[in-house]
N, C-alpha and C positions, 0 to 999 in steps of 0.2 A: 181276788183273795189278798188280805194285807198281810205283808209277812212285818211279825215285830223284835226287832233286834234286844239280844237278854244276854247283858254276861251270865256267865257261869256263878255267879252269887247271884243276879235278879231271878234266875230260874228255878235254883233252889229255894231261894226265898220266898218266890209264888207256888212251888211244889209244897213246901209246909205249911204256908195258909191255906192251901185248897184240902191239904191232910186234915189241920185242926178246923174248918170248918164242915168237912164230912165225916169225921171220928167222935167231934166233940161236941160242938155247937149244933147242929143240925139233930144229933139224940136229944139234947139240951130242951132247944124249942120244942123238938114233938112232944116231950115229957108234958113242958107247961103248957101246951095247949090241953093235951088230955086232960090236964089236972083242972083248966079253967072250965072247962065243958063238965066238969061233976060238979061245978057251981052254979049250975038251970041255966033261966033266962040267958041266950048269947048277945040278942038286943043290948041288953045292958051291960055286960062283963067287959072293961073294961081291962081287964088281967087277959083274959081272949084275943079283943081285938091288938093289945098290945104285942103277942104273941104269937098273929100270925103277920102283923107288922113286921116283923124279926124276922119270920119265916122267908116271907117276902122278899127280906136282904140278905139275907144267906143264901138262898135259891139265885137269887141272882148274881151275887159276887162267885160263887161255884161255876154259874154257866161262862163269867167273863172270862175267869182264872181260866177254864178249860178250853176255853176258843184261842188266849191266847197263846195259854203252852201249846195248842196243838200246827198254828201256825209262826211258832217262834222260832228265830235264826239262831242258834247260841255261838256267842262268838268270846272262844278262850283268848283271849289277848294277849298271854304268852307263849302263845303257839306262833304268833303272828312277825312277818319279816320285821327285828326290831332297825328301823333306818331312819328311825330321829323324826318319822311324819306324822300328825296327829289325825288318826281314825277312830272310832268307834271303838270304847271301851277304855282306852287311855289316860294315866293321870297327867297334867301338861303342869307346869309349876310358869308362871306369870308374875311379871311384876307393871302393874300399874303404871303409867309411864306421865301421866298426871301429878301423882301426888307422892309415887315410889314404893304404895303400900306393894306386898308381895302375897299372892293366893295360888290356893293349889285347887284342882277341880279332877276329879274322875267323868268323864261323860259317858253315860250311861243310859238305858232305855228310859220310855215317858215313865211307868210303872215305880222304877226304881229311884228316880231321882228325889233328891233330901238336899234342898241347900244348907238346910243344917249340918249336916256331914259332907259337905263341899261334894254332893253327888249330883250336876247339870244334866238336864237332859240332852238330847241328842238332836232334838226339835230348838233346842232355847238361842237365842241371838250370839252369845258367845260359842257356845259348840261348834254353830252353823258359822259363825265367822273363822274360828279355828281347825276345822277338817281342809286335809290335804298341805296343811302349811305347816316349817319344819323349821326345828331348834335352831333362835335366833334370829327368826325372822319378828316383824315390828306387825302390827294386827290391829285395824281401826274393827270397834266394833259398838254398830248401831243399836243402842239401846234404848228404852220408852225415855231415858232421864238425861237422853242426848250423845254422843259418840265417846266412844271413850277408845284408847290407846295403850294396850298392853304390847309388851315385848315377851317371845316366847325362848321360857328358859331353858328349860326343860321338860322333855318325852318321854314318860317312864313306861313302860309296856310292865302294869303288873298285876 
């Protein structure tokens, strides 16, 4: 059984998607499918097959949601010993040691990760290069675009 690590925001955030896909969307679909079905022919109703299309993904993004909140770690990061080391759930502030730019990252579960919102997952080359290692230390990390070299600034537990 895989157990799947969720701050305390990713698990909330899969608890309101599996609300609004069993409260809203999932009445939604059955509506337009009944409604496609008082249109005859199913062969041809393309309003139908598009609508149990949907069904199809909502039944399934329900069964994911619920497999993984049921085998999820939640791990509050502020409860957690704060000793300057980068684990699981941590925002880590880097600076580039190439070129000097400076980035901030939260690593976070597969689920929840947004590199748009500087949220890495916990799987990604940097995460996996920076677990266990602590403020100040120097971090080569193999990436598809070749190795790069950050220095670690700072370990914020928040």
């Amino acid at each position: 059984m895989t157990k799947y690590p969720l701050t305390v925001e990713g698990a909330e955030a899969l608890a309101a998607e599996l609300k609004k896909l069993k409260q809203e969307d999932r009445p939604t679909v059955i509506a337009a499918i009944a409604e496609a079905r008082e249109h005859g022919d199913l062969k041809e109703n393309a309003e139908y097959h598009a609508a149990r299309e949907q069904q199809g993904f909502i039944e399934g993004r329900i069964q994911d949601i619920e497999g993984k909140l049921s085998n999820a770690v939640i791990i509050d990061v502020s409860k957690l010993t704060q000793n300057g080391k980068v684990v699981f759930g941590v925002t880590v502030d880097l600076v580039d040691e190439d070129n000097g730019d400076e980035v901030t990252y939260k690593i976070v579960g597969e689920d929840e990760a947004d590199i748009k919102v500087n949220k890495i997952s916990i799987g990604s080359p940097i995460a996996k290069a920076l677990i266990g290692k602590e403020e100040g230390e120097v971090v080569e990390v193999k990436t598809p675009g070749g190795t790069r070299t950050f220095e670690l600034v700072e370990v914020k537990y928040i």
